[in-house]
N, C-alpha and C positions, 0 to 999 in steps of 0.2 A: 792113763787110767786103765785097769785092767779090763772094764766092758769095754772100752774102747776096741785096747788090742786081741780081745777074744774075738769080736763079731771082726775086725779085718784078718785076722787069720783064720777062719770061719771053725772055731775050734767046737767040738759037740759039747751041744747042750745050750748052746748060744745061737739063735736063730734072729733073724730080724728082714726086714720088709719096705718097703717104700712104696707110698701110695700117695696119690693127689689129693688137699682138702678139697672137700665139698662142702664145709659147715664147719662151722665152732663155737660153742655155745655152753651155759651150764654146764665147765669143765669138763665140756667131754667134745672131742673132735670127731668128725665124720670125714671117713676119706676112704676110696678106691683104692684096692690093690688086686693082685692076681686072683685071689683067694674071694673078690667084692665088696662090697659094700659095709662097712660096719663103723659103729660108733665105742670113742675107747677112751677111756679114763687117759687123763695127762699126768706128766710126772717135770718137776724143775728140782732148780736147789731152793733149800729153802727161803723164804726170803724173794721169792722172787714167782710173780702171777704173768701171767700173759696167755694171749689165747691167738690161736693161727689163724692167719688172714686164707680166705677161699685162695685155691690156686699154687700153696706152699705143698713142698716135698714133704709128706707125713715120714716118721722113720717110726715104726712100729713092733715091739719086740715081745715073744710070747715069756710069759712069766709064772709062775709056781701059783699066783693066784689069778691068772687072765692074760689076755694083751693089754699091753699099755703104749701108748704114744710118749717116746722115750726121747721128741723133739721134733723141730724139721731140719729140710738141708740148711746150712749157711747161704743164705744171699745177701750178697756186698751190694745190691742195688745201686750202684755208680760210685760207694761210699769207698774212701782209700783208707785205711789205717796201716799204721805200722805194726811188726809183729810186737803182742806184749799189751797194743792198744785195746779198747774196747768200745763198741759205738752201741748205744738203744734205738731204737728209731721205732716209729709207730706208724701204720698205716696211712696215718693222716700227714707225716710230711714231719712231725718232730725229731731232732733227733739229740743225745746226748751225746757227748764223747771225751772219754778219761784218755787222755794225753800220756805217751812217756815223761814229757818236760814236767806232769805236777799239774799241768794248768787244766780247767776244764771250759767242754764247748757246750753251748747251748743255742741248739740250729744254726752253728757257726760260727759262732760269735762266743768271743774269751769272758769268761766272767772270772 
């Protein structure tokens, strides 16, 4: 994806940040970074809602209309997939997971 590879080749005009959540709540996260304390509108695909658990890596990128919380880091939380796989998981201990073989899991178990 080319914001990917802009913000790792750190090319101008592309800036981005990492900061601890503190909060999450009515779409908008709060998290620490060098810069302090602020709270910032979230961005996903569409199709798809979630909100950061306290204590996730914020990745936060300034934008033409604001910052935005543009994700967190990836934490595998002990979870193993293969590349190509996909897992959900929720704070609470659930979790999903789209298989290469076709099949899918739910909290472990093939359905």
């Amino acid at each position: 994806m080319w914001l990917g590879r802009s913000m790792i080749k750190g090319e101008t005009g592309v800036a981005a940040v990492a900061g601890g959540v503190r909060a999450s709540a009515d779409r908008r996260v709060t998290a620490s970074a060098e810069s302090g304390k602020s709270q910032y509108a979230t961005v996903a695909p569409p199709g798809i809602v979630s909100c950061a658990s306290k204590g996730e890596d914020a990745v936060v990128m300034q934008t033409s209309s604001g910052p935005l919380c543009i994700g967190v880091r990836t934490s595998y939380h002990g979870y193993y997939i293969e590349p190509g796989e996909i897992i959900l998981y929720s704070a609470g201990g659930a979790t999903l997971r789209l298989a290469n073989d076709g099949k899918v899991y739910i909290n472990n178990r093939e359905v």
